[in-house]
C-alpha positions as CSV (number, residue, x, y, z in Angstrom):
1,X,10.3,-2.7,-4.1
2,X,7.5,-2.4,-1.1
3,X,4.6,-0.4,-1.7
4,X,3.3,1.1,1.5
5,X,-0.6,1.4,0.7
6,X,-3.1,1.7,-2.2
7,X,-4.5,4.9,-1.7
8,X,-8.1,5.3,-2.3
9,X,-9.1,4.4,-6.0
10,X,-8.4,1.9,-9.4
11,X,-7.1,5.9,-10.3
12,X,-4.6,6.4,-7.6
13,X,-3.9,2.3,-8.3
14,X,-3.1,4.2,-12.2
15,X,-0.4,6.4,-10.8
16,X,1.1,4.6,-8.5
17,X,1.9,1.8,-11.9
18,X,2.9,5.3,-13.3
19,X,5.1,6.5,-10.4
20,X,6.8,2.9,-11.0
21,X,7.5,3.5,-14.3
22,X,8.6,7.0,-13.7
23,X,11.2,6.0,-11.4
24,X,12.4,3.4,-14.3
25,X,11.1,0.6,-12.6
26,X,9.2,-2.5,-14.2
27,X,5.8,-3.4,-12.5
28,X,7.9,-7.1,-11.7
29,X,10.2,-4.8,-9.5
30,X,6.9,-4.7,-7.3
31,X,7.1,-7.5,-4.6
32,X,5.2,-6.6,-1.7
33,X,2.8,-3.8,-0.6
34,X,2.4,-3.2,3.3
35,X,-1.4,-2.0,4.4
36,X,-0.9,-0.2,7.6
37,X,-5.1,-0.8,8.0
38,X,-8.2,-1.9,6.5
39,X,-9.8,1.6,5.5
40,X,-10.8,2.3,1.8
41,X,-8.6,5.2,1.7
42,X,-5.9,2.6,2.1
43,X,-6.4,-0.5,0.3
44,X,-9.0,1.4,-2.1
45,X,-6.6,0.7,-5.2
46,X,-5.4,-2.9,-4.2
47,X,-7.6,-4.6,-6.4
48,X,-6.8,-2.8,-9.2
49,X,-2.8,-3.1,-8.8
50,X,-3.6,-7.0,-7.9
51,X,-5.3,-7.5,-11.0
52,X,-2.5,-6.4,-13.3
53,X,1.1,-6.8,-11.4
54,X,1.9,-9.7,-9.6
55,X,2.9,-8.9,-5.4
56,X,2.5,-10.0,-2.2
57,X,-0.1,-7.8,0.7
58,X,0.9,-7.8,4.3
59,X,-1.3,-6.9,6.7
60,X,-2.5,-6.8,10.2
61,X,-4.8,-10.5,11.4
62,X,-7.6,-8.2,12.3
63,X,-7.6,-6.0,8.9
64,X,-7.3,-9.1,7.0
65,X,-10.8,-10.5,6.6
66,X,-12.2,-6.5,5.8
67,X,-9.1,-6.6,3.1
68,X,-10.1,-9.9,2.2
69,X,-13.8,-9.1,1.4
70,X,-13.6,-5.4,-0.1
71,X,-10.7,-7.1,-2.7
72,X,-11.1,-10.7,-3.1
73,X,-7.7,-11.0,-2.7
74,X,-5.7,-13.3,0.0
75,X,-3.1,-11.2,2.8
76,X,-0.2,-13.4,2.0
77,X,1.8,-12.3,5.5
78,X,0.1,-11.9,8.3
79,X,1.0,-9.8,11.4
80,X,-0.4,-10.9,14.4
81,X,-0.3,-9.1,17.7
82,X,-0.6,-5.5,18.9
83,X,-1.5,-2.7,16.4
84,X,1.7,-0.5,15.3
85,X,0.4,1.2,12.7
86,X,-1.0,4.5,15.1
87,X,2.7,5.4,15.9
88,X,3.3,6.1,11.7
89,X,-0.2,7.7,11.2
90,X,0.5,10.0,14.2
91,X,4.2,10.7,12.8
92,X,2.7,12.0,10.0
93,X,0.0,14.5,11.4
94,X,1.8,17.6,11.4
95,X,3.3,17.2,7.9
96,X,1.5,19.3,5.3
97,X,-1.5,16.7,3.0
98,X,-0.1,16.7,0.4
99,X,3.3,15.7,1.7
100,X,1.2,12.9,3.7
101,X,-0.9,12.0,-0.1
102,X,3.1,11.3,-1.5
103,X,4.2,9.1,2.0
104,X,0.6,7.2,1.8
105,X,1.4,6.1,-1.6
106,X,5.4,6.0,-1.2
107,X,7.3,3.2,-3.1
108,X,10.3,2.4,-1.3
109,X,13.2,2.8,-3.0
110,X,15.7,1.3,-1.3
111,X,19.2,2.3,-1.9
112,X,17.9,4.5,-5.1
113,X,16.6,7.0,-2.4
């Protein structure tokens, strides 16, 4: 499974371990969780979720330091090059909040979807 963000808080870290289970998932089933960027409202509950399952964070070079200081933790994969990340934040901008609150802290489930 990928996560795609951390939302803001240790709380939103709490459901998204609770979403997991809901979906019948073990927190091993976790293996990577995507940043799109470095803001707090992003990577907010990454230390959290680090702290108690066990995943890889990609992220962008230039997020990585920010990512690397607010957490404490290392960006395992690396993307270097141009920013992509504006193209999925503006896909999302006429989609109602709360729809966009359930896509920033979607877990991708694959063929289960």
């Amino acid at each position: 499974m990928i996560l795609v963000d951390t939302r803001a808080s240790d709380a939103d870290a709490d459901i998204i371990m609770d979403a997991l289970r809901d979906m019948d998932h073990k927190h091993s089933d976790l293996k990577l969780c995507v940043l799109t960027h470095r803001h707090g409202d992003h990577t907010g509950g990454l230390k959290k979720l680090k702290k108690t399952l066990k995943f890889e964070v990609m992220a962008h070079e230039l997020d990585m330091p920010a990512i690397q200081t607010a957490t404490g933790y290392d960006v395992e994969h690396v993307v270097k090059g141009e920013r992509v990340c504006r193209t999925a934040a503006a896909s999302t901008s006429s989609i109602r909040r709360d729809t966009q609150q359930d896509i920033s802290a979607c877990i991708c489930r694959g063929s289960r979807r």
